[in-house]
C-alpha positions in Angstrom: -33.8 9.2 -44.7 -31.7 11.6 -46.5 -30.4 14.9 -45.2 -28.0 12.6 -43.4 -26.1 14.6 -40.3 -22.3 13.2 -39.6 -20.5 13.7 -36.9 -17.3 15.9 -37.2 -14.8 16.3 -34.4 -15.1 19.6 -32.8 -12.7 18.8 -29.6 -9.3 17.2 -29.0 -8.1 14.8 -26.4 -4.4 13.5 -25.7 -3.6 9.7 -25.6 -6.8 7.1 -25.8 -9.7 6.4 -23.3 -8.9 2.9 -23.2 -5.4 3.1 -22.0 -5.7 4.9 -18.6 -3.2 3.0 -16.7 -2.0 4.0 -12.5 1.6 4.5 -12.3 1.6 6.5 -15.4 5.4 7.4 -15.9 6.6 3.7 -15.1 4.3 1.8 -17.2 5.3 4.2 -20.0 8.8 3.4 -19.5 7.7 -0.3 -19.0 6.3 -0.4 -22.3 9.3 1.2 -24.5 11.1 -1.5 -22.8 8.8 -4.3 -23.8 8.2 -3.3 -27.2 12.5 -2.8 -27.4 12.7 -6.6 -26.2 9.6 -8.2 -28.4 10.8 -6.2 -31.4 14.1 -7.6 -31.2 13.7 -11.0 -31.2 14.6 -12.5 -34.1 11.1 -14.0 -35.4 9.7 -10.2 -35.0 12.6 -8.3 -36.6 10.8 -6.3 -39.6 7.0 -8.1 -39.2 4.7 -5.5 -39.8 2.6 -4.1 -37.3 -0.3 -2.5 -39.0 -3.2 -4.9 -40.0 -1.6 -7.5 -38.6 -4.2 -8.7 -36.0 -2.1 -12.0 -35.3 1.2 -9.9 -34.7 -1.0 -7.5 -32.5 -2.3 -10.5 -30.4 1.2 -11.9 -30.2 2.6 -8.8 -28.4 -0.3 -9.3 -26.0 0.7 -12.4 -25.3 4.6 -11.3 -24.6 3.2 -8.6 -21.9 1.2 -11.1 -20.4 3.9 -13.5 -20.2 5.9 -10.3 -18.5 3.4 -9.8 -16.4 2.6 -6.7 -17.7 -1.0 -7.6 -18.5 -3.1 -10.1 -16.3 -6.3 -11.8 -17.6 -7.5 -12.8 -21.4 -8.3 -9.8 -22.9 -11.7 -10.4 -25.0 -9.4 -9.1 -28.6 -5.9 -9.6 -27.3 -4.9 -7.3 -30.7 -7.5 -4.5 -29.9 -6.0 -4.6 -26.8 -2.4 -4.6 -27.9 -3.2 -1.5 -30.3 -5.0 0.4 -27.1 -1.6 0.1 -25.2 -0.1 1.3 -27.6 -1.3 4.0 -29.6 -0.7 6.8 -26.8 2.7 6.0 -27.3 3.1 6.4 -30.8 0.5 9.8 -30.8 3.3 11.9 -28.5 6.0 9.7 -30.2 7.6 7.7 -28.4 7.2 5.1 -31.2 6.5 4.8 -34.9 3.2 3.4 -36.5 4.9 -0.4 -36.5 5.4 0.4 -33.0 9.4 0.6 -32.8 11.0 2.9 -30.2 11.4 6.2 -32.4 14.8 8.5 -31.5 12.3 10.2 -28.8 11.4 6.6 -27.4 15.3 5.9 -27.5 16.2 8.3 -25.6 13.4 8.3 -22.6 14.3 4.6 -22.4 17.8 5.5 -21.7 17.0 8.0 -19.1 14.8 5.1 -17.1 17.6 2.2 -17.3 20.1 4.8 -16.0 17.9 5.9 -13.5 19.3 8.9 -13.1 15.9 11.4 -13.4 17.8 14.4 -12.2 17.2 17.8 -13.8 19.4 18.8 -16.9 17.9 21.8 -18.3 16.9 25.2 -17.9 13.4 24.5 -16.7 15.0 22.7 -13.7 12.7 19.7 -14.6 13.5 16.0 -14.2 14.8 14.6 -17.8 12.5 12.6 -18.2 9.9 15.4 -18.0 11.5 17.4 -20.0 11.5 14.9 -22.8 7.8 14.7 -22.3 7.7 18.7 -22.5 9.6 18.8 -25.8 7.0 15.5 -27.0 3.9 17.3 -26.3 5.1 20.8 -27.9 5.5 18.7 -31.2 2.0 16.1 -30.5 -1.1 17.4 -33.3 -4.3 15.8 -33.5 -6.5 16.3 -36.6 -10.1 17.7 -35.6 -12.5 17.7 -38.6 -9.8 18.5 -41.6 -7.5 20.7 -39.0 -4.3 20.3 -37.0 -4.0 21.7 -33.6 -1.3 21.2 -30.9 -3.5 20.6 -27.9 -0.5 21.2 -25.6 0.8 24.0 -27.6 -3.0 25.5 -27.1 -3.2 25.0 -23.2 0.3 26.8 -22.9 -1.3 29.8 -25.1 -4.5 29.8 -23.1 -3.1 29.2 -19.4 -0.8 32.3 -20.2 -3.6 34.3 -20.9 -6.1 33.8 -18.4 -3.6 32.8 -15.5 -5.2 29.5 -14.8 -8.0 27.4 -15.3 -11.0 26.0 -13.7 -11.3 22.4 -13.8 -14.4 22.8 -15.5 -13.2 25.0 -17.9 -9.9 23.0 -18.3 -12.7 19.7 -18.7 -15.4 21.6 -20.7 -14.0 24.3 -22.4 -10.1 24.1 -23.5 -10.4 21.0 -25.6 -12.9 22.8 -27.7 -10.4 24.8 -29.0 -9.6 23.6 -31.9 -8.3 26.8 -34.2 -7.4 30.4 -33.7 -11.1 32.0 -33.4 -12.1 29.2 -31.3 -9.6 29.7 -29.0 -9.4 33.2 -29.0 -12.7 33.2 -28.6 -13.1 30.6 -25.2 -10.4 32.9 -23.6 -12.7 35.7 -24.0 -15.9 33.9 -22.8 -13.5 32.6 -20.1 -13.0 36.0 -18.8 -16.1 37.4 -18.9 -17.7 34.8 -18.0 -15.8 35.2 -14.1 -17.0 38.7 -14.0 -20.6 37.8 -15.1 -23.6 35.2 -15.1 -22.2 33.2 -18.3 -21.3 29.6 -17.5 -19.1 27.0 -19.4 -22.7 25.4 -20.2 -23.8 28.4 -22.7 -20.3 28.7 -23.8 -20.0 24.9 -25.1 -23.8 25.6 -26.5 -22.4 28.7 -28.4 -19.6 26.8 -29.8 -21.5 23.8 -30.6 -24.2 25.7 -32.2 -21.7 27.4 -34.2 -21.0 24.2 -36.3 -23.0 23.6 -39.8 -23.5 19.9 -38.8 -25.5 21.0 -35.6 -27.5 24.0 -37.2 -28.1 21.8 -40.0 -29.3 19.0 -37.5 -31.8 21.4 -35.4 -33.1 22.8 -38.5 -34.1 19.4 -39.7 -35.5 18.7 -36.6 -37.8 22.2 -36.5 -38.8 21.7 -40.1 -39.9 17.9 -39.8 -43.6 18.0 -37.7 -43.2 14.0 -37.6 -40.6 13.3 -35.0 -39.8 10.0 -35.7 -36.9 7.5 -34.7 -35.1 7.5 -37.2 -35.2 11.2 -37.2 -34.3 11.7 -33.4 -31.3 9.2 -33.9 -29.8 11.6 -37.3 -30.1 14.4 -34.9 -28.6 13.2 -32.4 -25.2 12.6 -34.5 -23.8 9.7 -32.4 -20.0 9.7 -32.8 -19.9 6.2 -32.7 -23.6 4.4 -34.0 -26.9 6.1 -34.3 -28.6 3.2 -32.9 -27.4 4.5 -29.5 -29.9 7.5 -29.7 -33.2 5.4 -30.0 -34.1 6.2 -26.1 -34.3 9.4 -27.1 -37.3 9.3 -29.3 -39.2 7.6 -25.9 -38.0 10.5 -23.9 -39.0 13.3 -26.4 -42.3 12.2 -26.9 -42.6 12.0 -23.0 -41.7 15.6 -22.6 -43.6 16.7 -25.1 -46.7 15.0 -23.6 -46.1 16.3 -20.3 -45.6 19.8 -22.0 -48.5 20.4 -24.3 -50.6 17.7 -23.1 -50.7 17.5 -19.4 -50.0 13.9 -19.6 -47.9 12.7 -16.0 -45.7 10.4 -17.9 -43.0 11.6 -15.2 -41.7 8.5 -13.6 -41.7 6.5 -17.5 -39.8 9.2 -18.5 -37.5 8.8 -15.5 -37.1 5.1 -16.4 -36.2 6.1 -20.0 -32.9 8.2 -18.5 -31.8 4.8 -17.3 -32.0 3.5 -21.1 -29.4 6.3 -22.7 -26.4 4.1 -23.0 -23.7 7.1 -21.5 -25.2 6.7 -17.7 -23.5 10.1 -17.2 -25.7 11.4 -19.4 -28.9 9.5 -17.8 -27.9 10.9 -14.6 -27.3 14.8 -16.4 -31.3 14.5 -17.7 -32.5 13.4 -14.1 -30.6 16.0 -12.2 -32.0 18.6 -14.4 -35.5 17.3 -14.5 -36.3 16.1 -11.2 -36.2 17.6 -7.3 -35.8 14.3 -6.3 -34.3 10.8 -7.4 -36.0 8.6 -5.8 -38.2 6.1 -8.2 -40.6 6.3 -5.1 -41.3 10.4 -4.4 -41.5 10.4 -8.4 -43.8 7.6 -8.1 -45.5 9.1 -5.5 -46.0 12.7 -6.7 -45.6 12.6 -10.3 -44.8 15.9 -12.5 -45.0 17.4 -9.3 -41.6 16.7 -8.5 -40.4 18.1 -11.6 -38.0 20.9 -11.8 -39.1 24.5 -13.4 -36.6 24.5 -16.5 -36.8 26.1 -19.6 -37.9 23.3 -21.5 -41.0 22.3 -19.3 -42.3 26.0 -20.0 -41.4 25.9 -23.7 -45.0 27.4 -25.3 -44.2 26.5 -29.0 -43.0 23.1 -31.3 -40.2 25.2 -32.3 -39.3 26.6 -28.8 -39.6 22.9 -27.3 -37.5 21.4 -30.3 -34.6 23.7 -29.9 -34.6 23.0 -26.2 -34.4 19.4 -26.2 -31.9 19.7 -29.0 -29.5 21.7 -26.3 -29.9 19.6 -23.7 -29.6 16.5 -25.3 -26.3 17.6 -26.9 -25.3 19.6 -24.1 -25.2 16.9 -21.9 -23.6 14.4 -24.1 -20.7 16.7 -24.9 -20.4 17.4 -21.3 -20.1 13.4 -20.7 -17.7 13.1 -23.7 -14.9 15.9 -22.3 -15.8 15.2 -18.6 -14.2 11.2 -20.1 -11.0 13.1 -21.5 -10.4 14.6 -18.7 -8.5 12.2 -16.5 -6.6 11.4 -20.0 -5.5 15.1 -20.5 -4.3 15.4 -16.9 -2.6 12.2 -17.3 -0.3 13.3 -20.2 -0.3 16.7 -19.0 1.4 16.1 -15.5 4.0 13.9 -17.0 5.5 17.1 -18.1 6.1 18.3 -14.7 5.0 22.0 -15.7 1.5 21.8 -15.2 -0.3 22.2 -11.7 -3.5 20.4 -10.6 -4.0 22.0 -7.0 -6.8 23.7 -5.0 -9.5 22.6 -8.3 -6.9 25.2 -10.6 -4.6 24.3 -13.6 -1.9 26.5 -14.0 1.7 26.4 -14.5 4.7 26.0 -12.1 6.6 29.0 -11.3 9.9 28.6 -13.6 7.9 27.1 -16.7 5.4 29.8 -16.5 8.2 32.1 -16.8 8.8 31.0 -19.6 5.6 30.5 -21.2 4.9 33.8 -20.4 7.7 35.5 -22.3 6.7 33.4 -25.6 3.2 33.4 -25.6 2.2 36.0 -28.0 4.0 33.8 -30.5 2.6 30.1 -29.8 -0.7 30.3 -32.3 1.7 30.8 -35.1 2.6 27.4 -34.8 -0.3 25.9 -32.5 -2.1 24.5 -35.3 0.2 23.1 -38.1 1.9 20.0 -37.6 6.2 19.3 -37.1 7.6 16.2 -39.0 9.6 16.2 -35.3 8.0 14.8 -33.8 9.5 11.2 -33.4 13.3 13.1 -33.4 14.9 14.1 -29.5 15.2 18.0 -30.7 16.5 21.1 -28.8 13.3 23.5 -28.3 14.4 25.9 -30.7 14.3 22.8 -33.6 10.8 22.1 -32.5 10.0 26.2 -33.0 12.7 28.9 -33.4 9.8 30.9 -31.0 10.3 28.0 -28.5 14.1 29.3 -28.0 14.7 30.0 -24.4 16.9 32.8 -23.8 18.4 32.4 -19.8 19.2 35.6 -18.9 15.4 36.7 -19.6 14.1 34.0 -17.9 16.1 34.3 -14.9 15.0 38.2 -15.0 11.5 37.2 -15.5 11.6 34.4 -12.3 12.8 37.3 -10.1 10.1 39.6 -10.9 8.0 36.8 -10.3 9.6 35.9 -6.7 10.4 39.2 -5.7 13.9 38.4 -5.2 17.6 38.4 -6.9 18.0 36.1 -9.8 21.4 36.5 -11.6 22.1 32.5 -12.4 21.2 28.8 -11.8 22.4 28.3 -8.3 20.1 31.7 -7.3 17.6 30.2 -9.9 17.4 27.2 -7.5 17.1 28.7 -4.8 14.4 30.9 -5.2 12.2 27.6 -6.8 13.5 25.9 -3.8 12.3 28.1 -1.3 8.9 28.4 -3.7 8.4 24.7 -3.8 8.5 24.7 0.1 6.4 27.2 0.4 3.4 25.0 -1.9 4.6 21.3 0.3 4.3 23.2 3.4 0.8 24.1 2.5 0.1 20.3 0.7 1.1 18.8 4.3 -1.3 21.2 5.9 -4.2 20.7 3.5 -3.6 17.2 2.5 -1.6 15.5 5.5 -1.8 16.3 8.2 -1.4 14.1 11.5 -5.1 12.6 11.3 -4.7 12.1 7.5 -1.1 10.2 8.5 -2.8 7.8 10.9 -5.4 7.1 8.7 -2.8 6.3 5.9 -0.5 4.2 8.5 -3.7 2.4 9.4 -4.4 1.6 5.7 -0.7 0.8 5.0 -1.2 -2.0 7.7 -4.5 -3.7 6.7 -3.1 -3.1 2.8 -6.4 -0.5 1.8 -4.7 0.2 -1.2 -7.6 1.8 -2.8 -7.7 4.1 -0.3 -4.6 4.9 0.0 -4.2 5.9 -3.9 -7.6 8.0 -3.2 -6.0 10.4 -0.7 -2.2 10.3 -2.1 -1.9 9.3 -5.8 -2.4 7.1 -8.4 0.9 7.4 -10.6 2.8 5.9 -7.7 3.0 2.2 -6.5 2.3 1.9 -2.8 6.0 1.1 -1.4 6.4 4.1 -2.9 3.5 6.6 -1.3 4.8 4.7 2.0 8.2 6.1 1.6 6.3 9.6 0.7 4.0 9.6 3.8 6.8 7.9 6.1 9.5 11.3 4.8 6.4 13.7 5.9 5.6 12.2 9.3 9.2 12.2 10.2 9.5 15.6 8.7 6.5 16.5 11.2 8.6 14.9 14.0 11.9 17.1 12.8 9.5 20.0 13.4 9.8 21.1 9.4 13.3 21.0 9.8 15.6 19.4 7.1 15.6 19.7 3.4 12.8 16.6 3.0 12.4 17.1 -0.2 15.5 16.3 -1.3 16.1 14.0 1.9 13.0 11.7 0.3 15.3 10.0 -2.8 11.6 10.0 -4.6 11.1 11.5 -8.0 8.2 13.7 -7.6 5.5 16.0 -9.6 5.4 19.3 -9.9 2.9 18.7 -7.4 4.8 17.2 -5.1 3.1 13.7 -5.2 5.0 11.1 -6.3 5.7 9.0 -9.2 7.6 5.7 -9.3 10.5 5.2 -10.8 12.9 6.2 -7.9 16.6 5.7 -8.3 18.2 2.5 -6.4 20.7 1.6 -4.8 20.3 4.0 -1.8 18.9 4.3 1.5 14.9 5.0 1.0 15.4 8.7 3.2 18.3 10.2 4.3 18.1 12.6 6.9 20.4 15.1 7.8 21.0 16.6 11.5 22.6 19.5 13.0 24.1 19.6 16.0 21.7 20.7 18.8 22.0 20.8 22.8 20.3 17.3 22.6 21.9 15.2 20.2 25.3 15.4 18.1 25.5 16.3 13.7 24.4 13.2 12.3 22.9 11.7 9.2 20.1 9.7 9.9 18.9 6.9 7.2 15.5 5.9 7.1 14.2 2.3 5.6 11.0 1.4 5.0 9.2 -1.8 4.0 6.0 -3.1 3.8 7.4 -6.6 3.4 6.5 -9.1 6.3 6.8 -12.3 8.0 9.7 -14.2 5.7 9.7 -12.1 3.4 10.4 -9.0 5.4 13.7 -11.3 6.8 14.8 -12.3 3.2 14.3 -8.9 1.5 14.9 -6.2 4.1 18.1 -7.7 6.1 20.8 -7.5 3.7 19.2 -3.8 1.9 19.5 -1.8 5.3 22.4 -3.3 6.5 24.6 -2.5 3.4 22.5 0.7 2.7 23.9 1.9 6.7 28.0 0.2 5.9 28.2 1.6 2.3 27.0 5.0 3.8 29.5 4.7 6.9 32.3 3.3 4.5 32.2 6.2 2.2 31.9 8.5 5.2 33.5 7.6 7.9 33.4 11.2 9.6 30.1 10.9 9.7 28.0 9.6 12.9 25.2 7.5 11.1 22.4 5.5 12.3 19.7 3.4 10.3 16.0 3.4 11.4 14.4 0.6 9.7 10.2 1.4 9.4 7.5 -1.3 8.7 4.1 -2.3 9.4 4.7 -5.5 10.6 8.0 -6.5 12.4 9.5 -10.3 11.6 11.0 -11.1 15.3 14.5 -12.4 13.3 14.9 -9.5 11.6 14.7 -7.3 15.5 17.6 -10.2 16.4 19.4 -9.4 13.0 19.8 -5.7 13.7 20.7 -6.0 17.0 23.7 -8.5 16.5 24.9 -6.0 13.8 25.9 -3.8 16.5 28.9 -6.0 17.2 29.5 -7.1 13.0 32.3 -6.2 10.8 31.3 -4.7 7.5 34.0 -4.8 5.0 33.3 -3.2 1.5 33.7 -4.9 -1.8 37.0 -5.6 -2.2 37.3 -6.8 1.8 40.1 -3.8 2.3 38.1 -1.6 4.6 35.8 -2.6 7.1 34.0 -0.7 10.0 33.1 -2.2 13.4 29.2 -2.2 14.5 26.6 -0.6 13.3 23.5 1.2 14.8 19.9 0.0 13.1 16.8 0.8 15.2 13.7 -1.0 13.6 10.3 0.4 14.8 6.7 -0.5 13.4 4.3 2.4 12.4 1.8 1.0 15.7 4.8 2.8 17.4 5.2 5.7 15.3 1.5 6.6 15.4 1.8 7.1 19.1 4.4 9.3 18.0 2.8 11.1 16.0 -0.4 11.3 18.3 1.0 12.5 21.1 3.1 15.3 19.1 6.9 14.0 19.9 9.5 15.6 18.4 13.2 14.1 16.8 15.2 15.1 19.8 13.4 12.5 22.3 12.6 10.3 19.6 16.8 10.4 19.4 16.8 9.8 23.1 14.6 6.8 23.0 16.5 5.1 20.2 19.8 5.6 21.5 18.8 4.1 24.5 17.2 1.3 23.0 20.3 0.9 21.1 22.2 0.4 24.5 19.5 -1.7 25.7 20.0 -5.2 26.2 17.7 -8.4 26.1 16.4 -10.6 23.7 14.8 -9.4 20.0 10.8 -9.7 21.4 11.3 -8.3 24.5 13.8 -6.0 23.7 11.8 -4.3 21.4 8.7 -4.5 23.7 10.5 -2.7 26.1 12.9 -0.3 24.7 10.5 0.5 21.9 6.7 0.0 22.6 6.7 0.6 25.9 8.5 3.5 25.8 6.5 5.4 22.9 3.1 4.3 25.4 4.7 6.1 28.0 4.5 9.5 25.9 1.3 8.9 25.3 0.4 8.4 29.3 2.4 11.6 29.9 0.3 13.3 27.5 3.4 15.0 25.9 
């Protein structure tokens, strides 16, 4: 057939589809590690990567050997490039795939572990190198550069925040200046009137040559074959792909101009599109009901009244089945992208995904805010910076952050009095508490922590990532959820968020790669009427049986010395937290009550130490029956001067007394 329709690009995505991994941050940092080790072997020193399928293959090999990857990948180089090319898009490596200066330096800031903030964003530096990444990342859309990041920092500042259907559906479509200009506008009229995101993708789809071109071919031709339907369809990947839809247009059109009730074959033919989110978007319009057997049963009778079922001419009927058919297939395509954009997005820590809104935390928004008018001037060219660790202004002299502004703009914001960085961090302190206050409220609260406790213990790991997170592992989201149950028991007293030792989003969730070497939580106390000033470390563990006994014993103990060696004005106790506890380990912490710990060098020692284990069947009851820290205190001290071997000690000092605040209703 000539008058051949190809497909052009008319959106952006960040990252691949194939490489959407959990733990997002840590398997990055995993990788750069990886590729650092396999490219300095000796035998892979200067082999090049590109079009080299057997090099490819053998670096799928070396992360499967790590244990990075697990099964035989069908194309163990396909696979190796999927893994891969993310990295080197926002780069973090080059097109051989070494660590570029960028990579370098992210690497650093995850063997050091130290993911504190040093900059004026007051994000972690890891974050903040991601930040600088995606200011510099371009994608090329049908001949042009855009910045997608650089475009959702222009757009986000303009309309305040986005939709997750207009950050899904409409955002990525904006791919120059009048695009974008022009989604903003639709964007805020369309809140203030009956336009949806469905006519505004329509409007800019329709607005490309290739698709006017395409539904003029298809008005003008009054054969509809095949072959045509599948050039019309402009298949991004294979035209073949389209074929169901000749079936299902020449059902329509049967049941339109020829009262033919073809309605349940044309229900089967949904199930043939290859994209079953596109299937299910034809049936959803079409039919009341999706049952094979009501459709069965009543025929077109159970067909919704849409536009293109009362279509009264060839050319009417054409164009509509042209704009659903592409409608719902671009719909399918960003709704895929996504997950992907959110993904790279978050990494940034200035982005928000909360309450179904996108918008930007407080401090970067400050920012973004005070640059904005100037980010198209550079939103769609590309930086040769892009694998260099640069300062903001080297990315963009309009990316130069001027302090004193910002801090001026952050107390507008805030209402309040923001002269430098310690008042600077205050005011985003009290801010951040203001949005985890709400997040335990909306998220977790105490039937939402029993129900994770109850997973933790039967190891529902699926569920747990579907009510917490999926960019942390789950020792992690344990140590999370124990820190806001125990912050719930403190009566929202304490700085938690700092207490926690977790690096978090700006979300609040959190993301592994904690710092080690510490105690999981540490929990300071003030002195009250019912228990002395004292820090309070907290341990956690889903290790059991041996395991538990060979991994946890030496941790907490030296976590609970090293603490009391390094201050020994402080009173400090240990509660050690796990869903399952190993009877030796109860005996182990008890006989440390009466053990010398000396520190490294065997100089200094201090005599007995105070570790209180308890299981989360314990600290449920808790929890249920609404006890606070102070007689949570009182029951572990006692314990702690209990005596009696580990089983029954525990049984008594511990379970039986938590029961008893149940009986009493407290």
């Amino acid at each position: 057939m000539t008058d051949k329709i190809s497909f052009k690009s008319y959106y952006w995505v960040v990252g691949t589809t194939s490489y959407r991994t959990d733990q997002f941050n840590l398997n990055i940092e995993l990788q750069l590690k990886l590729l650092k080790e396999f490219r300095e072997l000796p035998e892979n020193k200067n082999v090049s990567w590109t079009g080299n399928n057997a090099f490819q293959a053998k670096y799928y090999q070396f992360l499967k050997d790590k244990k990075f990857v697990k099964g035989d990948a069908g194309r163990p180089d396909k696979d190796a490039r999927e893994k891969t090319s993310g990295l080197r898009d926002i780069g973090l490596l080059d097109s051989e795939r070494n660590l570029t200066e960028a990579g370098e330096a992210l690497l650093e800031v995850a063997n050091s572990k130290d993911f504190s903030s040093d900059n004026s964003l007051e994000i972690s530096r890891d974050s903040y190198l991601y930040f600088k990444q995606l200011l510099k990342t371009s994608n090329r859309i049908g001949g042009k550069i855009v910045r997608p990041f650089v475009v959702f920092l222009y757009v986000v500042s303009r309309v305040q925040d986005l939709t997750y259907d207009e950050f899904t559906y409409l955002l990525p479509l904006c791919v120059d200046k009048a695009t974008t200009e022009k989604i903003i506008d639709n964007i805020l009229s369309s809140r203030n009137s009956d336009l949806n995101y469905e006519d505004i993708i329509l409007e800019v789809l329709m607005g490309m040559d290739n698709y006017r071109q395409a539904l003029e071919l298809l008005r003008t031709k009054e054969a509809v074959s095949e072959e045509l339907i599948c050039n019309i369809g402009i298949n991004r990947k294979s035209a073949k792909y389209d074929k169901p839809y000749h079936q299902m247009y020449l059902y329509l059109k049967s049941i339109v101009f020829d009262n033919v009730d073809v309605a349940l074959e044309l229900y089967e033919m949904t199930k043939k599109l290859t994209n079953a989110k596109v299937g299910s978007a034809w049936r959803k319009y079409l039919y009341r009901s999706n049952a094979r057997s009501v459709i069965a049963r009543e025929g077109v009778a159970v067909l919704n009244d849409v536009p293109i079922l009362r279509a009264k001419t060839q050319s009417e009927f054409k164009e509509e089945f042209f704009k659903i058919m592409h409608l719902f297939k671009t719909k399918a395509t960003l709704s895929d992208y996504f997950d992907l954009n959110r993904r790279y997005f978050k990494i940034t820590d200035v982005v928000l995904f909360e309450d179904h809104k996108v918008k930007l935390d407080v401090l970067p928004k400050c920012y973004i805010d005070g640059i904005a008018d100037d980010l198209l001037s550079f939103a769609f060219e590309r930086t040769e910076q892009l694998p260099r660790n640069v300062e903001l202004e080297e990315i963009h002299p309009h990316l130069a952050l001027d302090i004193d502004q910002l801090y001026q703009r952050l107390g507008q914001v805030l209402g309040k009095n923001v002269v430098d960085k310690k008042s600077a961090r205050k005011v985003i302190r009290d801010e951040r508490y203001v949005r985890f206050n709400r997040l335990v409220d909306e998220r977790f609260d105490k039937d939402t922590l029993m129900t994770l406790f109850h997973d933790f213990e039967n190891r529902n790991d699926d569920e747990i990532r579907a009510l917490v997170t999926d960019n942390a592992g789950i020792p992690t989201i344990f140590e999370y959820i124990l820190s806001i149950a125990w912050y719930l028991i403190s009566d929202r007293e304490g700085d938690v968020l700092e207490y926690m030792n977790l690096s978090l989003e700006a979300d609040l969730l959190p993301k592994t790669h904690a710092g080690g070497g510490e105690a999981d939580i540490v929990w300071k106390y003030q002195k009250t009427e019912r228990y002395p000033r004292h820090t309070l470390l907290l341990e956690a563990t889903l290790a059991d049986g041996s395991n538990q006994r060979r991994m946890e014993m030496e941790p907490v103990s030296r976590h609970l010395g090293e603490y009391r060696l390094k201050y020994p004005e402080d009173e400090a106790y240990c509660v050690f937290v796990t869903t399952y506890l190993n009877t030796n380990v109860i005996s182990d912490f008890r006989a440390r009550k009466y053990m010398e710990y000396y520190n490294t060098s065997g100089t200094k020692f201090i005599t007995g130490m105070k570790i209180l284990p308890i299981q989360t069947s314990e600290l449920k009851i808790l929890l249920e029956s609404d006890v606070k820290y102070p007689q949570v205190y009182e029951m572990l001290d006692e314990a702690y001067h209990g005596n009696g071997a580990p089983k029954e000690w525990y049984e008594t000092n511990v379970i039986k007394r938590a029961e008893s605040y149940r009986e009493n209703e407290i």
